[in-house]
C-alpha positions as CSV (number, residue, x, y, z in Angstrom):
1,X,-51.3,-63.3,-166.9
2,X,-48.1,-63.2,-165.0
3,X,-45.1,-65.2,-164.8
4,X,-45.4,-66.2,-160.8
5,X,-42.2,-66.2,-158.7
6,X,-42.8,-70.6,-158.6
7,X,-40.9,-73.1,-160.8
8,X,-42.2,-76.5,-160.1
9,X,-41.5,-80.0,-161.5
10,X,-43.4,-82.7,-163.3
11,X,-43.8,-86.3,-162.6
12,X,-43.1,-87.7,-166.4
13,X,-42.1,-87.4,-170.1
14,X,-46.0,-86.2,-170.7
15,X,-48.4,-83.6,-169.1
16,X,-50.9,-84.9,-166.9
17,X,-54.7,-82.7,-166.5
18,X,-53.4,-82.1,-163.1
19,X,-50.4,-80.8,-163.9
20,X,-51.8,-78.8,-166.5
21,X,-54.1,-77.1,-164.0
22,X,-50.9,-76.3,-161.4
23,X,-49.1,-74.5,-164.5
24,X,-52.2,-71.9,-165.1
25,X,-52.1,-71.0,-161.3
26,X,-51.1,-67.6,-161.1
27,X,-48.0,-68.7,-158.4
28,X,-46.2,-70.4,-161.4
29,X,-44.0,-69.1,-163.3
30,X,-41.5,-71.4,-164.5
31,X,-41.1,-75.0,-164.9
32,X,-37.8,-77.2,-164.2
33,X,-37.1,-81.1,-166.0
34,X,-35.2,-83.8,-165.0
35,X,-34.5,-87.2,-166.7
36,X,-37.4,-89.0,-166.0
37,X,-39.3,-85.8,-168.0
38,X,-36.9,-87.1,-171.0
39,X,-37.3,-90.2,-173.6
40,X,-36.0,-89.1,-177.0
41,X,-35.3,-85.6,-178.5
42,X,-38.9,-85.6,-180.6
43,X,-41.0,-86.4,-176.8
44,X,-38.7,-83.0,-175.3
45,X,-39.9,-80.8,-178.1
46,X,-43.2,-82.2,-177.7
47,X,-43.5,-81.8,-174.3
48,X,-41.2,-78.1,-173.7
49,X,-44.2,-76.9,-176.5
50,X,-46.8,-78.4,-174.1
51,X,-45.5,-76.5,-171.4
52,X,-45.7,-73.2,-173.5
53,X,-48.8,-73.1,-174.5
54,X,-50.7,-73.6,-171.2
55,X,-50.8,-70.3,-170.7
56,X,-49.7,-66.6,-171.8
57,X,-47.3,-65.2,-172.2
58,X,-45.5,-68.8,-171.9
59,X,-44.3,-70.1,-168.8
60,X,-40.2,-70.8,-169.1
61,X,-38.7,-74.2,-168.8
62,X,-35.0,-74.4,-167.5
63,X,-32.9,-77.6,-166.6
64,X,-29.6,-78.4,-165.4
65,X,-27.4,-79.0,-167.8
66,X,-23.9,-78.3,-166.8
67,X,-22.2,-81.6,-168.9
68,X,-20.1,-84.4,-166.5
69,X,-22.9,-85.9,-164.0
70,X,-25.1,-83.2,-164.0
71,X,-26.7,-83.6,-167.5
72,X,-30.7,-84.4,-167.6
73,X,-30.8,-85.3,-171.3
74,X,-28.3,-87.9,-172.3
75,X,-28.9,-89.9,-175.6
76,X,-29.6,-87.7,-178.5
77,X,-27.7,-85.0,-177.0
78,X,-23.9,-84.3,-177.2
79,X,-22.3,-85.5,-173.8
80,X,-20.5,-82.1,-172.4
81,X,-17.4,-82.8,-170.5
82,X,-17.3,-81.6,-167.0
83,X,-16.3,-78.5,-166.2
84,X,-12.9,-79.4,-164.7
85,X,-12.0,-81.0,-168.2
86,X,-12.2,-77.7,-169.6
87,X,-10.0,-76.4,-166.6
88,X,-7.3,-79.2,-167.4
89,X,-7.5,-77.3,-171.1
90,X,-6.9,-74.3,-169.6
91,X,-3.7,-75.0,-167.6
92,X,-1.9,-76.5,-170.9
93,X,-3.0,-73.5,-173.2
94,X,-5.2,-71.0,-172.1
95,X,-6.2,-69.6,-174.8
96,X,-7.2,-73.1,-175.9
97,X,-9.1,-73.7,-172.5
98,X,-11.1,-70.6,-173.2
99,X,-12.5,-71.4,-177.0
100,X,-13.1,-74.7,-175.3
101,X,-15.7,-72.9,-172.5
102,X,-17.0,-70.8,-175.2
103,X,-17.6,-73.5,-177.6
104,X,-19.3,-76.1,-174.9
105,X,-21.4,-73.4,-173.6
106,X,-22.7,-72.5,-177.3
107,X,-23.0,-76.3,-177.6
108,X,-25.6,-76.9,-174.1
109,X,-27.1,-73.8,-175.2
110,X,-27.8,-75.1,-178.8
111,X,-29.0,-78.1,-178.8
112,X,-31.4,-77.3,-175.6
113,X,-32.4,-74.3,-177.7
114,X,-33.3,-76.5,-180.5
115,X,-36.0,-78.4,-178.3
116,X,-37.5,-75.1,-177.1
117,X,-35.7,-74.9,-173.3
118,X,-35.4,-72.2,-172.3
119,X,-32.9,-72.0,-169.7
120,X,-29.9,-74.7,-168.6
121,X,-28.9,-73.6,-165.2
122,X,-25.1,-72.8,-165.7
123,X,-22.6,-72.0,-165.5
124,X,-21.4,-73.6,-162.0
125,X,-18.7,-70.7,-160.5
126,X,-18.0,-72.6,-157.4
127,X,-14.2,-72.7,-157.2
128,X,-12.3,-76.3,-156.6
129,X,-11.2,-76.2,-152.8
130,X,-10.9,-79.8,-152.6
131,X,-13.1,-80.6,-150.1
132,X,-16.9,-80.8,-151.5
133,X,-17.6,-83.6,-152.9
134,X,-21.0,-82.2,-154.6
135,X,-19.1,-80.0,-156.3
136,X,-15.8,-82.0,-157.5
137,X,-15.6,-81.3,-160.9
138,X,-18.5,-79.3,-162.3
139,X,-15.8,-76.4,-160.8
140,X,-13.5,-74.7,-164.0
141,X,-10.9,-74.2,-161.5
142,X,-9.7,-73.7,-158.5
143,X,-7.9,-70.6,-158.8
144,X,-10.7,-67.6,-159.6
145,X,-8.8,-65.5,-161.8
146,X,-9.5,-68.9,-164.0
147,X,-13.0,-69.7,-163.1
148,X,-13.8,-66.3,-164.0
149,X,-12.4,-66.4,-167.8
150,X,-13.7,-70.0,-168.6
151,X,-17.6,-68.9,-166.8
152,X,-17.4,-66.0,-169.1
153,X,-16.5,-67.8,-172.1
154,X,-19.2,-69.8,-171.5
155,X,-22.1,-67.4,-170.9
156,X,-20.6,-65.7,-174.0
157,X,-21.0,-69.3,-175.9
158,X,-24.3,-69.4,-174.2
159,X,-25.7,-66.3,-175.2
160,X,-24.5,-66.6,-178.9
161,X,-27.2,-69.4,-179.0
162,X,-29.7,-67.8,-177.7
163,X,-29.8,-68.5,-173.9
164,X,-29.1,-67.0,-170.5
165,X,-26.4,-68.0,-168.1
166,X,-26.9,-69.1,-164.3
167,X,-24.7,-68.2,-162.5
168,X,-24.3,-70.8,-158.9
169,X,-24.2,-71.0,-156.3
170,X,-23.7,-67.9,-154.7
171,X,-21.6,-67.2,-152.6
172,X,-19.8,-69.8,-152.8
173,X,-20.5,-73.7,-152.0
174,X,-17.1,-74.9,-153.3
175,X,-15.5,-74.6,-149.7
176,X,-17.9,-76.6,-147.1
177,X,-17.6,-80.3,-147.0
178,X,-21.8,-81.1,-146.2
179,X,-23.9,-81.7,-149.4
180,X,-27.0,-78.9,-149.1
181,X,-29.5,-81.8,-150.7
182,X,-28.6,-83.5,-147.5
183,X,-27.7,-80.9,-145.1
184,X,-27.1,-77.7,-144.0
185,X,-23.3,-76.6,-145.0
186,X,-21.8,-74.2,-142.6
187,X,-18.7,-72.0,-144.1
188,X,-17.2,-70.0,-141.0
189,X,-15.5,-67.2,-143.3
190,X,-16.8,-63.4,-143.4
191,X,-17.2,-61.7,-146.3
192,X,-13.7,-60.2,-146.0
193,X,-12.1,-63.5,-146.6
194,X,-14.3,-64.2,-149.4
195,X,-13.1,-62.3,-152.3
196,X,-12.0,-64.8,-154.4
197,X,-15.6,-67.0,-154.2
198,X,-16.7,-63.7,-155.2
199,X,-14.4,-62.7,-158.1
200,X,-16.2,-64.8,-161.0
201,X,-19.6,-62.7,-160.2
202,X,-17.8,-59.9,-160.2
203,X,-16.8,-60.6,-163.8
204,X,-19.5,-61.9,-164.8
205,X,-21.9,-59.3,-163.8
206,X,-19.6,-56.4,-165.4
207,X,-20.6,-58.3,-168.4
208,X,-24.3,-58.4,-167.9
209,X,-25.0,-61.9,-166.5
210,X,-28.8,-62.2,-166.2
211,X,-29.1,-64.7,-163.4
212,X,-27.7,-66.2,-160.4
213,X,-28.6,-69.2,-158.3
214,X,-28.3,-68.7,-154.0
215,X,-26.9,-71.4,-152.0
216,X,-28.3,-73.2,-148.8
217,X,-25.4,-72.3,-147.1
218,X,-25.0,-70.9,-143.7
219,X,-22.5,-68.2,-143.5
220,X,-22.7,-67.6,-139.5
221,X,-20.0,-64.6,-139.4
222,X,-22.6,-62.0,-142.0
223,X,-25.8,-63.9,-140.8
224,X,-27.9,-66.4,-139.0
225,X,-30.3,-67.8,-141.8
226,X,-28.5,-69.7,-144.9
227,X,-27.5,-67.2,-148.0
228,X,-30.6,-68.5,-149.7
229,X,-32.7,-66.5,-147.3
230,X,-30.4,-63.7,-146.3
231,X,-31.1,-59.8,-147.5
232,X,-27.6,-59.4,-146.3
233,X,-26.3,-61.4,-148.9
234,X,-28.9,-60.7,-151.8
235,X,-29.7,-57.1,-151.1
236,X,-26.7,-56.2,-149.6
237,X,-23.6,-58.0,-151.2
238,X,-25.3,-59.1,-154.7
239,X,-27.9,-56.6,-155.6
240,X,-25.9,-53.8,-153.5
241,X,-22.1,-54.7,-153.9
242,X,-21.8,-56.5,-156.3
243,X,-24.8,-54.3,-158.3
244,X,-26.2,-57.4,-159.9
245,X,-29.7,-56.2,-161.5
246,X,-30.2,-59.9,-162.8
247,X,-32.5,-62.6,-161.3
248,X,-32.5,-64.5,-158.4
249,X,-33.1,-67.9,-157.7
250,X,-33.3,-70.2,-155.0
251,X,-32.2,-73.4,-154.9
252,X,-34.6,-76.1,-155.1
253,X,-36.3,-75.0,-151.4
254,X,-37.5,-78.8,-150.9
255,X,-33.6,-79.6,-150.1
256,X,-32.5,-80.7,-146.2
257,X,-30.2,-77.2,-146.6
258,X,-33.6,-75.0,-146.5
259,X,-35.1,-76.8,-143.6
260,X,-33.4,-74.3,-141.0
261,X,-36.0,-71.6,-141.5
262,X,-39.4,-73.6,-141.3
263,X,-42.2,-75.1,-143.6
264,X,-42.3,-74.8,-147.2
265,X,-44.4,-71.6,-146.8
266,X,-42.1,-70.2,-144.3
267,X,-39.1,-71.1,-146.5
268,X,-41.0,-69.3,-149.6
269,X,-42.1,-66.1,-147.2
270,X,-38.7,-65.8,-146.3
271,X,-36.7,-66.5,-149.5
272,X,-38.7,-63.6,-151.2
273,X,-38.0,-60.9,-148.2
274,X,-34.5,-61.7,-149.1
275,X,-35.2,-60.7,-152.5
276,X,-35.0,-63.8,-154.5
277,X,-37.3,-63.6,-157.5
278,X,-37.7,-67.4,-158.2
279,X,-38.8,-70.1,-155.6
280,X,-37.3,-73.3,-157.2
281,X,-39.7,-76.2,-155.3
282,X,-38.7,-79.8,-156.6
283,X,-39.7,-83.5,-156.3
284,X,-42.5,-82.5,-153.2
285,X,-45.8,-82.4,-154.9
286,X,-47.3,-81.7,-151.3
287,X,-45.0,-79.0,-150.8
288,X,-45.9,-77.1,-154.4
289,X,-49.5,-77.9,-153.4
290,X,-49.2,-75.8,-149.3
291,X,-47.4,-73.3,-151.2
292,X,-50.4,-72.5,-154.0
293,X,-53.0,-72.9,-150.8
294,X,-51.0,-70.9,-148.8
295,X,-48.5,-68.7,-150.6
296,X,-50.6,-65.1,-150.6
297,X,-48.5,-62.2,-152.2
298,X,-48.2,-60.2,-155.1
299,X,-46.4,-60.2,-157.9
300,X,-43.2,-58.2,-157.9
301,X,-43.2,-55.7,-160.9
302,X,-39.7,-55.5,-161.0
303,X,-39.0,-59.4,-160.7
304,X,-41.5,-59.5,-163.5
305,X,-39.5,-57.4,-165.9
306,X,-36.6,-59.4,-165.0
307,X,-37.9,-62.7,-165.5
308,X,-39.1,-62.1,-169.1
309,X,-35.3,-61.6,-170.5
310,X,-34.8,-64.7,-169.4
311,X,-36.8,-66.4,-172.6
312,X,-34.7,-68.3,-174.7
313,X,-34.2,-66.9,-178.5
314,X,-32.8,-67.5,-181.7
315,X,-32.8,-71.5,-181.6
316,X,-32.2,-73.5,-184.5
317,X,-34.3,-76.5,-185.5
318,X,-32.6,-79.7,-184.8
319,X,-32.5,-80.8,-188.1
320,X,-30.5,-77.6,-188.8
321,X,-28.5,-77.4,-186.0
322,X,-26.8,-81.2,-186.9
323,X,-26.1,-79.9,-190.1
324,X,-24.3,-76.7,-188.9
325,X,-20.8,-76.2,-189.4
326,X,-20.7,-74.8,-185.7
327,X,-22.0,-78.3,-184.4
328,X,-19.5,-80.0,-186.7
329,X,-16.7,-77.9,-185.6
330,X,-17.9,-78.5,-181.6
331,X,-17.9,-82.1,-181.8
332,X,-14.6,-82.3,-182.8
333,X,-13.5,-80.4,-179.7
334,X,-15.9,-83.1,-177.4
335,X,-13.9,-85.5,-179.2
336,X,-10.7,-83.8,-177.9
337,X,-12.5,-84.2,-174.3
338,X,-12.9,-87.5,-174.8
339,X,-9.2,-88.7,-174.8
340,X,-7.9,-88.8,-171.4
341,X,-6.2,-85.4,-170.4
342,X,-2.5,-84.9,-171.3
343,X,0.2,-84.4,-168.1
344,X,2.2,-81.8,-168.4
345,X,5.6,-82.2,-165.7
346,X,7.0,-79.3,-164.5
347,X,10.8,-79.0,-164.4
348,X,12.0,-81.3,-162.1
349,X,9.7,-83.7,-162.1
350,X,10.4,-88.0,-161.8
């Protein structure tokens, strides 16, 4: 069987008969947690197994796992700073604020690895405008030359223990002040005046990055349906421009952002067209449900290919992984993170 182009939810910290029977439909591919899936470390790795054996070749199990407030699994895993803390490291020594990035994104990376997940969706490349409030700090920085060295310190970090980077939320969701899980965000640039949302992808992709998450964000001057649905901004500027041969998620397609283009079937129909290769459907049982009655296409060969580099590899054991020297030395850089950041006053100052 197939990994489908679906990546559902589940409703607990166990797998119910039900659910078991919506992970061996042929429309699933993938499966995405939250912290009501979590109790303790020993329940994840229970549960992440679960997942894997339903069916073969095993279905993959992603989360988001950026560090700050977006962090699903809290006690018995390190807590990651947000991503602006590691910006703040950057602009006193950048060379510090780099190991930093490379080190946190090994860390995620590592201990999700240790539990079997296979994929943390990260890291965020948004860049800090100021003005988007669901944003804030999971963005590095908000000048890209920045956001661009610290992302790819991190999907370096990241693939050292075993896991893929995310790259999101493409194009750009950094400069609109409406929250997508609430609304549709409207960003009046054209592409033109875009570069530097772009200039982190471009890095990042130069350097193989295997997967990027699509915003639900209008972009009215290059098209009239959200970048989430838009094959001018997936075929053309990612998979054509910016030559990305990586996959291609949605966002979660249950969010208000996505409810420009129709139904949940509509939504799906039309994310795919655009040449996404992953419909992420969350927290709307119904909504999975209308898409498994109603969803009727075949599976992409080439997303297919795509989807099976994203399996997570090399991870430790837990028990291991507490007792490496790498975990050691990264806890003593959280502990840095910790402490308030330091000012530095430019000349001048009072």
């Amino acid at each position: 069987m197939t990994l489908g182009p679906l990546m559902i939810d589940l409703e607990g910290p166990e797998l119910a008969p039900d659910e078991r029977e919506l992970l061996r439909h042929p429309l699933v591919g993938s499966v995405i947690l939250f912290s009501r899936n979590y109790t303790d470390p020993e329940q994840l790795t229970r549960l992440v197994a679960d997942i894997h054996a339903v069916r073969s070749p095993p279905l993959l199990v992603a989360v988001d796992h950026e560090g700050g407030r977006v962090q699903r699994f809290r006690s018995g895993f390190s807590q990651l700073p947000p991503a602006r803390r590691i910006g703040h490291e950057y602009d006193l020594d950048p060379r510090a604020g780099i190991e930093l990035a490379r080190r946190m994104g090994w860390l995620m990376a590592a201990e999700l690895r240790a539990h079997g997940v296979d994929i943390s969706f990260a890291p965020c490349v948004d860049l800090d405008y100021g003005v988007s409030e669901v944003i804030g700090d999971r963005a590095f920085h908000s000048r890209p030359d920045v956001v661009a060295q610290l992302a790819l310190a991190y999907m370096h970090g990241m693939r050292e223990a075993g896991m893929a980077a995310t790259a999101k939320h493409f194009p750009g969701h950094g400069a609109v002040v409406a929250d997508s899980h609430l609304a549709l965000p409207v960003d009046r640039r054209a592409l033109v005046d875009m570069e530097d949302d772009l200039t982190p992808y471009r890095r990042l992709i130069a350097n193989g990055l295997p997967a990027v998450m699509v915003a639900h964000v209008l972009f009215p001057a290059e098209d009239d349906v959200p970048a989430s649905f838009s094959a001018r901004w997936i075929r053309g500027v990612l998979r054509g421009e910016l030559r990305f041969q990586g996959v291609v998620f949605t966002d979660d397609l249950s969010m208000a952002g996505a409810g420009v283009v129709g139904d949940i079937v509509a939504r799906a129909r039309r994310a795919l067209a655009a040449g996404c290769d992953v419909l992420v459907v969350c927290n709307d049982r119904a909504a999975v449900i209308r898409l498994l009655d109603g969803l009727d296409i075949e599976p992409e060969p080439a997303s297919q290919l795509r989807l099976v580099r994203l399996r997570g590899r090399d991870g430790l054991p837990r028990e291991q992984l507490l007792a490496s020297q790498e975990w050691s030395r990264c806890q003593e850089y959280l502990a840095r993170c910790a402490a308030p950041p330091a000012l530095r006053l430019e000349s001048g100052s009072t």
